[in-house]
N, C-alpha and C positions, 0 to 999 in steps of 0.2 A: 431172654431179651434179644431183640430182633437189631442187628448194627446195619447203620445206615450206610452202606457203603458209596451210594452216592454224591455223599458229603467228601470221600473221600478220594472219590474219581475226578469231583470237581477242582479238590485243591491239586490232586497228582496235575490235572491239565493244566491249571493255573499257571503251576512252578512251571512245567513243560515250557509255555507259550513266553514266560518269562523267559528262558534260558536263551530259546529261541531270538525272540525281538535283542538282548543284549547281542547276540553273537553278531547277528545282522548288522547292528550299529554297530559295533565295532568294527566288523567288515567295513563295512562304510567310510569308517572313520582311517582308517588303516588305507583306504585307496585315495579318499580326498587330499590325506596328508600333505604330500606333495604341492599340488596345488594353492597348499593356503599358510607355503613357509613366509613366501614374501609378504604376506600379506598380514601376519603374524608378527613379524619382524618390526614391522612400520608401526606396532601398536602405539598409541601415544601413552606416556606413563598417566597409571590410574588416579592421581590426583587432578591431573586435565580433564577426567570424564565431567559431564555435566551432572549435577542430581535428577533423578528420575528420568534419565533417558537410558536409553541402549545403547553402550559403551561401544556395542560391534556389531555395527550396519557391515562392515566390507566381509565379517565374519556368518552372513545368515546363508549359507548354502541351502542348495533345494533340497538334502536331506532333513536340514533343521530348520528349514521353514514346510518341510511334509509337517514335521513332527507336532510344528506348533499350530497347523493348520487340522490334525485331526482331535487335539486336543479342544482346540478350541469350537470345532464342529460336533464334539461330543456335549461339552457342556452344553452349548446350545440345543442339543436334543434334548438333554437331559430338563432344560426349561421348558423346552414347548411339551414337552410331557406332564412336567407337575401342572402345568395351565389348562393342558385338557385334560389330562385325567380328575382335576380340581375346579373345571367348569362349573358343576350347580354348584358350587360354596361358593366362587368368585361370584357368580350371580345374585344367591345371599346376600354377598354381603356388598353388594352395589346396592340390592335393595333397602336392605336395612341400613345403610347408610344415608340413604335419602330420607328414612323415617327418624334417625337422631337427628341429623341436620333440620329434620322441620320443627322436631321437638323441644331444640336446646336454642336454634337461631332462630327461627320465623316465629312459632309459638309460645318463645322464651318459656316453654313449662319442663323443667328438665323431669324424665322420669329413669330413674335408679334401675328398674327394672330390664328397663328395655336396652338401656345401655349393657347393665349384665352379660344379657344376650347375644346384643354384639359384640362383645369382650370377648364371650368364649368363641364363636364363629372366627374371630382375631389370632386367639389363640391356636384352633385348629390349622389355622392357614400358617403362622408363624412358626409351628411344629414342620409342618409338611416342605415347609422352604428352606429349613434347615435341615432335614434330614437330606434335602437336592444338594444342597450348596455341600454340605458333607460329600457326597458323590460326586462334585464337581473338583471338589478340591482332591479328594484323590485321583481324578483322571490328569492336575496338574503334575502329582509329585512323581504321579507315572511317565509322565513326557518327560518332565527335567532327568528323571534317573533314565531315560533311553540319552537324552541328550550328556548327562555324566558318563556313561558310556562310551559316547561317540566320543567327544572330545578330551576322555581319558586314551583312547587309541588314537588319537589325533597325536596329542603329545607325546607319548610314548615311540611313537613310528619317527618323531624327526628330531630325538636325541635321547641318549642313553638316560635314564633314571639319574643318574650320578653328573650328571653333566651340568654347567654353571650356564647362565645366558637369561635373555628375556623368554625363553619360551618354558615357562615352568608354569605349574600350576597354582601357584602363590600371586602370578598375578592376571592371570584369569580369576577375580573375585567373585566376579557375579559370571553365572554359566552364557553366551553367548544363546540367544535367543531365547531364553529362560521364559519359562509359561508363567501369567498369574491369571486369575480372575479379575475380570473389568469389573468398575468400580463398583456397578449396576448390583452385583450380589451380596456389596454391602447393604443392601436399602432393599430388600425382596419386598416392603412392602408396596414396593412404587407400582409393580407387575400387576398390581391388581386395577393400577388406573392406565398404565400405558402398554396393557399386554406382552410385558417383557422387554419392554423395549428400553435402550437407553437413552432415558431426556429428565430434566431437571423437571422435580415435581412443581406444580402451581404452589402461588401462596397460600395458606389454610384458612383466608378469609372466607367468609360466607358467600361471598361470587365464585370463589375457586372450586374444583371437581368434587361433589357428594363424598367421596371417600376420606383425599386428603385431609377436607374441615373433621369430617366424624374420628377420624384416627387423632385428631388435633385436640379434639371433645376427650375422647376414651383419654390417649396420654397424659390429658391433662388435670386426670383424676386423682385423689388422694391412694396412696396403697392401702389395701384392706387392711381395716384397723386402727388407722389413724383417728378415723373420728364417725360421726351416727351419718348415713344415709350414702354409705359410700358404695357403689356398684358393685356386686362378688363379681361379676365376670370381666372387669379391670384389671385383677391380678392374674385374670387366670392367659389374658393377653403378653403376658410379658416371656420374653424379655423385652427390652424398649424397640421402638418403632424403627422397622429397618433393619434390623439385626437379623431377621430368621426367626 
C-alpha cells in the first residue's frame, strides 16, 4: 500500500502557517497594546451598544481591518470562481428558465417534465454554492481566530490575567471587527440573476427576471410524493430557495 505522503506535507504546512499567522497577530497585538488603553477604557458598557452594529468603530486598527479585509477579499474570490467556473450551467439555467416561464405563464400549459429538469440543473447549482459558502465560512472563522489572537495579546499586555478593571475579556463580547458573511450568501440563488452581486431580488411576477418567476414556479411545487404529476426534479432542487 503506497502512503500518501503528500496529504501529510500539506497538513505539516497548514499547522506550520497557522503557528506562524498566530504569532504574528500576537506580535501585533502585544505592540498596538499601548496605543489602544485609552481608547479601551472609554468603552461604553455593553448594554449601550446598539443591536447589529459594531460595538468598536474606535477599536478597528489597520491590523484588524487587514484581517477583515483579506477575508472578505477571499470570499469574494471564492464567488467569482463558483460563477465562472459554473458559467454553462448558469446559462442553462437562464435558458431553461425562460422555457418554464413560457410554459407555465404565457402558455399556461405547465409541463412536469421539463420542470424536472430544471429542478435538477437547481439542484446542481444549489450543491455547488454550498459547498463555496462552506469555504467561505471557513475563511471567516479563520480571520476571527487571527483576530482572538490578536486581542487575546492585546489584553493580556495591559494587565495581569488576575487583575480586576474594565479591560477583561468578559466584556469584549462580540470580537472587535469580527468577520461574517454578507447577507447575499444567504440567498446564493439571487447570483444566478445579479452575478453575484448584492441587490434585492425583483418580484416573481411574470414581468419580473426569467429566473426569479421559474425558481417561484419550481418552489412552489408539491414535494415528491405528495400527490400524481408532481416534477421528480423539484426535490432533487432542495434544500429551499436561497439557502445553497
Amino acid at each position: 500500500m503506497r502512503i500518501d505522503t503528500y496529504r501529510f506535507r500539506s497538513s505539516a504546512r497548514y499547522a506550520w502557517l497557522g503557528r506562524t499567522t498566530a504569532f504574528h497577530d500576537r506580535h501585533q497585538g502585544r505592540k498596538d497594546a499601548p496605543g489602544l488603553r485609552a481608547r479601551l477604557d472609554s468603552l461604553p458598557h455593553p448594554d449601550a451598544w446598539e443591536r447589529d452594529t459594531d460595538p468598536y468603530p474606535q477599536l478597528l486598527t489597520p491590523h484588524v481591518l487587514g484581517i477583515r479585509a483579506s477575508a472578505s477579499h477571499g470570499a469574494d474570490q471564492l464567488r467569482s470562481r463558483l460563477l465562472h467556473g459554473e458559467r454553462a450551467l448558469c446559462a442553462r439555467i437562464h435558458a431553461e428558465s425562460v422555457r418554464v416561464v413560457t410554459q407555465y405563464d404565457v402558455r399556461q400549459n405547465p409541463t412536469p417534465a421539463a420542470l424536472a429538469r430544471y429542478g435538477e440543473l437547481i439542484g446542481v447549482w444549489r450543491t455547488s454554492a454550498g459547498v463555496c459558502r462552506v469555504r467561505a465560512t471557513v475563511l471567516t472563522h479563520e480571520a476571527n481566530q487571527r483576530l482572538a489572537h490578536y486581542w487575546d495579546a492585546v489584553l493580556s499586555s495591559l494587565q495581569p490575567p488576575s487583575a480586576e478593571g474594565p479591560l477583561t475579556a468578559v466584556h469584549l463580547r462580540r470580537l472587535p471587527g469580527r468577520v461574517d458573511l454578507d447577507e447575499s450568501w444567504r440567498r446564493t440563488d439571487d447570483w444566478l440573476w445579479a452575478d453575484g452581486a448584492l441587490r434585492s431580488a425583483p418580484a416573481p411576477g411574470p414581468s419580473g427576471h426569467p429566473v426569479v418567476r421559474a425558481l417561484a414556479i419550481l418552489d412552489a411545487q408539491p414535494e415528491r410524493g405528495a400527490g400524481s404529476g408532481i416534477p421528480q426534479g423539484a426535490a432533487a432542487a432542495a434544500p429551499e430557495r436561497g439557502r445553497g
